[in-house]
Structures are given as structure tokens and as C-alpha cells.
C-alpha positions in Angstrom: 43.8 20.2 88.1 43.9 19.5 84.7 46.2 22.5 82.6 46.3 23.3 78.8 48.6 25.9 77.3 47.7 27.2 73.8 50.4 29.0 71.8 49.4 30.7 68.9 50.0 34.3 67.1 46.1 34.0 66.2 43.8 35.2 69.3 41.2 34.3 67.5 42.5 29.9 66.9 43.3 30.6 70.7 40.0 31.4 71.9 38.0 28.4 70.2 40.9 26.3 71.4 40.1 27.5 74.8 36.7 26.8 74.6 37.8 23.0 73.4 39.5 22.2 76.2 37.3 24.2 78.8 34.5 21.6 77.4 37.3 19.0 78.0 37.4 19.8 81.7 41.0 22.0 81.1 41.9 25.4 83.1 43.4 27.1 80.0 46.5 29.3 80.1 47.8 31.4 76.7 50.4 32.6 75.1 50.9 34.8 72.0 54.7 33.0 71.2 57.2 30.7 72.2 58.9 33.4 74.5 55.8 34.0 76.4 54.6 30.7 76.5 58.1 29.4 78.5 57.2 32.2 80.9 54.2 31.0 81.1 55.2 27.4 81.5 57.3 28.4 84.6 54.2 29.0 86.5 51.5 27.3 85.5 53.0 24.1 84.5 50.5 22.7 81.9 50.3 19.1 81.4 49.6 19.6 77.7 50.9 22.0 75.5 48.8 22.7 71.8 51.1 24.8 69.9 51.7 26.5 66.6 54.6 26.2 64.4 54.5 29.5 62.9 54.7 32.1 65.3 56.9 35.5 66.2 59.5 36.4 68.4 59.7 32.7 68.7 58.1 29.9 66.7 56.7 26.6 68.0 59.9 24.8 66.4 62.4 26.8 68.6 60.0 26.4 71.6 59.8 22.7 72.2 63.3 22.6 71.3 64.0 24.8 74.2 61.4 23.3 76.9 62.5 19.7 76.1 65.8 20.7 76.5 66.5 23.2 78.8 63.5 23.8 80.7 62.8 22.3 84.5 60.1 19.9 84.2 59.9 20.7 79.7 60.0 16.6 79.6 56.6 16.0 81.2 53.8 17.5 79.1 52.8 16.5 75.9 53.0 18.7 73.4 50.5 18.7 70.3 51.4 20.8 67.2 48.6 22.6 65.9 49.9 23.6 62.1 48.9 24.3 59.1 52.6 22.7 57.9 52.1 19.8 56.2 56.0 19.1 54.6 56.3 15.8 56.3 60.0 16.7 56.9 59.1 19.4 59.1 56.4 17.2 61.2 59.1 14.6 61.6 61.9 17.3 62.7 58.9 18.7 64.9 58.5 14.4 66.4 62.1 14.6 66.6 62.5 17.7 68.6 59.9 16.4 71.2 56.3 16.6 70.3 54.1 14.0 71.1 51.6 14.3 68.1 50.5 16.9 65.3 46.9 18.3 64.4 46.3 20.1 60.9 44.5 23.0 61.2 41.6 24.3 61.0 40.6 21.2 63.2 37.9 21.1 64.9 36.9 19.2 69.2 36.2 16.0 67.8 39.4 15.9 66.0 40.9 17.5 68.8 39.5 14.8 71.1 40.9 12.0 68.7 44.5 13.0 69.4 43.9 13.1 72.9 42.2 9.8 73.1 45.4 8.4 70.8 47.4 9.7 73.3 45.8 7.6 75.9 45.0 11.0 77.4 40.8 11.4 77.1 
């Protein structure tokens, strides 16, 4: 089974994101922030992770930083950030950290697919 997480603050970027991947052939899990989404990563052990930078109680920053570090398992999936941050220092500290890729937002499936194809992953 193929498993997307999507970590945003915005319910609203998370339910059209859903409906991406579900299109995509995805089972879709959520989360609201980084805490929740480590929870989250525990049990359902997503092969790809689409996550916002900005973000409270944790941001997407603090997150990878934590699941590709710490986390049993936080080196396999990749992780796409899904930003609206476009200071190329903080995409490269976000590469750095442990994503795989970045997506500006608003984006839209086709762009979506594009990463994922890149990533030899579609």
C-alpha cells in the first residue's frame, strides 16, 4: 500500500492535497503540525511526506529535522516541501536538513505529478 502524509496548518491545502494523491492511487494520512505528524509517522509509516514549512506548535523545518534524525525509519520517505518560501537560503537549509524536493504553492496535480515523476517516484 502506497502512503502519503500531508502536513499543513491549512485544512483546506490538506483536503485538495488529499484528493491529489487519492487520484494518484495514495491512502492519505494528515496532520495539522510537525508534532502531530511524527505521531502520526509512528503508525502509519508514509512513504512520502508533503509538508509545509510554516506551521504551529512545530513547523515543517523542525520536523524533518527531527524525523531524519531521530526518528526509527525518518530516513526512508521522501519528503516534499509544500511552501510558499521562496528565500532560496531557506529551500537549501530545508535540502540540507533532508528533503528530497520542494513545491511552491498554490500548485496544482500536474505540478504535483512533475515532482513525483523527477523523483523517479510516478
Amino acid at each position: 500500500m502506497k502512503i502519503c502524509m500531508v502536513v499543513d496548518d491549512s485544512k483546506i491545502v490538506r483536503k485538495v492535497t488529499r484528493r491529489m494523491m487519492e487520484s494518484l492511487g495514495y491512502t492519505v494520512c494528515e496532520a495539522e503540525h510537525g508534532q502531530q505528524a511524527l505521531e502520526v509517522f509512528t503508525q502509519q509509516q508514509p512513504s512520502i511526506i508533503l509538508l509545509d514549512w510554516h506551521m504551529p506548535v512545530m513547523d515543517g523545518l523542525a520536523f524533518i529535522k527531527q524525523l531524519r534524525g531521530s526518528v526509527e525509519g525518518g530516513d526512508k520517505p521522501t519528503v516534499i516541501f509544500c511552501t510558499t518560501e521562496t528565500e532560496i537560503q531557506n529551500i537549501q537549509e530545508a535540502i540540507v536538513a533532508g528533503a528530497n524536493e520542494y513545491v511552491m504553492k498554490p500548485f496544482d496535480e500536474e505540478i504535483l505529478k512533475g515532482k513525483l515523476a523527477q523523483l523517479g517516484i510516478l
